[in-house]
C-alpha angles and dihedrals in degrees: 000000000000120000130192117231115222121198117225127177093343094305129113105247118187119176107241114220114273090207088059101046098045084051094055105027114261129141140134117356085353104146125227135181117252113196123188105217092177112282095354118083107214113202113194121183110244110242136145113234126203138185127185115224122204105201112193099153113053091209084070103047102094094043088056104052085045092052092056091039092059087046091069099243109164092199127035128187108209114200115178143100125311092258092049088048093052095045086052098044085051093054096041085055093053084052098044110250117139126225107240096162130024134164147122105343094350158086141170127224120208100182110181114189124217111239099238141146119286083219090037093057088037092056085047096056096051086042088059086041094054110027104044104028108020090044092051091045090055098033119031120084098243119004123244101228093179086052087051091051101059096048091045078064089057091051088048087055101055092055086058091048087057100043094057095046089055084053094054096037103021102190130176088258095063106079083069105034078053092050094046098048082055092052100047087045095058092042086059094049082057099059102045080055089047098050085052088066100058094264123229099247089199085060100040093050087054083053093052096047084039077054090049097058098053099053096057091051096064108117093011112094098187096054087044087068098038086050088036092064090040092054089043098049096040084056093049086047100050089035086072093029094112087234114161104259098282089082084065078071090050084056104054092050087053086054087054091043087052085046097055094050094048082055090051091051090053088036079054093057107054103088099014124127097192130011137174121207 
C-alpha cells in the first residue's frame, strides 16, 4: 500500500488507511504512537489495555504480575490473599506501576511507560551491568554480593522494560534489542555467582576492560569486530588457563559479551546502504 505525502503549512501530512482505522479505533484528535525505527515510521493506535489476575498460590504472585507486565497490560487487577497482593504491590512498584484501587482481595495497577529509545534502555542496561556490578567485582577488596544482588534485580528489570516495549510497539529492531537485554541479563546472573566464588581480581579487572570494549562498540561496526576478536581470544586464553572452576563463570559472561556484538552487527546492517565487515 503506497501513500502520497502532501505538504501543508510546512508540515508532512500522509493519509492514514480508513480500513485500518476503522478496524482499531481510531478517528478525529485520537491519539496514536509514532515511533521512528531508522528509516521505517511505526503508527500504533493509543488504548489502554487491562487484564484481571486471580493469585491463589503466593509462589505465583510475582510471576504473574511480571507476565502481564511484559504483555504490555496498562492496567492489572490483581484478586488474591492479603500476602499475594502485597508480594505483587512490592514488585509493581519496583517496576513503577502506581496503586489506584485497593481493597479486600484486591488491587488495581495503573502502569504508565516512558516513552524512551530501544539502544538507549539497552546502554543503560550494560552501563548498570558494568558500572555498578562488573567495577565493584574487579575493583573492590572484597565483593558485596548482596549489593550485587539487588542491582542484578534492576538489570533484570530493565529486560523486562524492553521486552514490553517491544510487545506495545514491535519494530524491526526488536528481535535484537530483545536478544541483547537477555544477554546482558544472563551475563549479570554469572558474575553474582562469580563474586560468590572469591573472584580472581586480575581476571575481573580483564572482563571489565573486555566490557568495556564492547560498550563503546555499539553503533560502530568497525570497533564491534575489533572488540568482537579481543572477547573471542580472552575467552580461548582463560578456557586453558588452568583457573579453579569459577573461571568457567568468567566464560560464560564472555559468550554473552560475543552475543551482544554479533547483534550489533545485525542491529549495523538494518538500515545500512553499504557496510564493510
Amino acid at each position: 500500500m503506497r501513500r502520497r505525502v502532501s505538504v501543508v503549512r510546512g508540515s508532512y501530512v500522509i493519509y492514514l488507511p480508513k480500513e485500518w482505522a476503522v478496524e482499531v479505533g481510531v478517528d478525529e484528535a485520537r491519539e496514536v504512537f509514532v515511533v521512528r525505527d531508522g528509516r521505517v515510521l511505526l503508527v500504533f493506535p493509543v488504548s489502554e489495555s487491562s487484564v484481571e489476575l486471580v493469585v491463589r498460590d503466593r509462589a505465583v504472585a510475582e510471576k504473574a504480575f511480571l507476565a502481564a507486565y511484559i504483555a504490555g497490560f496498562d492496567r492489572v487487577v490483581v484478586r488474591g490473599s492479603g500476602e499475594v497482593l502485597e508480594r505483587v504491590v512490592s514488585l509493581a512498584r519496583f517496576y513503577g506501576a502506581a496503586v489506584v484501587e485497593q481493597g479486600a482481595g484486591y488491587v488495581v495497577l495503573k502502569i504508565v511507560d516512558s516513552e524512551v529509545d530501544l539502544a538507549v534502555l539497552v546502554r543503560r542496561m550494560f552501563n548498570v551491568f558494568m558500572n555498578y556490578m562488573l567495577d565493584h567485582v574487579a575493583y573492590a577488596e572484597k565483593p558485596d554480593v548482596r549489593l550485587l544482588e539487588a542491582v542484578d534485580d534492576e538489570v533484570d528489570k530493565l529486560r523486562h522494560v524492553v521486552e514490553r516495549r517491544c510487545t506495545k510497539a514491535p519494530s524491526r529492531s526488536c528481535t535484537q534489542y530483545v536478544l541483547i537485554a537477555r544477554y546482558i541479563e544472563r551475563a549479570a546472573d554469572h558474575l553474582v555467582e562469580y563474586a560468590k566464588l572469591s573472584p580472581n581480581r586480575s581476571v575481573a579487572r580483564e572482563l571489565y576492560e573486555a566490557a568495556s570494549r564492547v560498550a563503546e562498540a555499539q553503533g560502530d561496526v568497525e570497533k564491534v569486530l575489533r572488540a568482537l576478536a579481543s572477547v573471542k581470544s580472552l575467552s580461548t586464553r582463560l578456557q586453558y588457563s588452568g583457573e579453579d572452576v569459577s573461571i568457567l563463570h568468567v566464560v560464560r559472561i564472555l559468550d554473552y559479551l560475543e552475543d551482544v556484538l554479533e547483534e550489533f552487527i545485525d542491529l549495523s546492517l538494518l538500515d545500512a546502504e553499504r557496510v564493510e565487515l
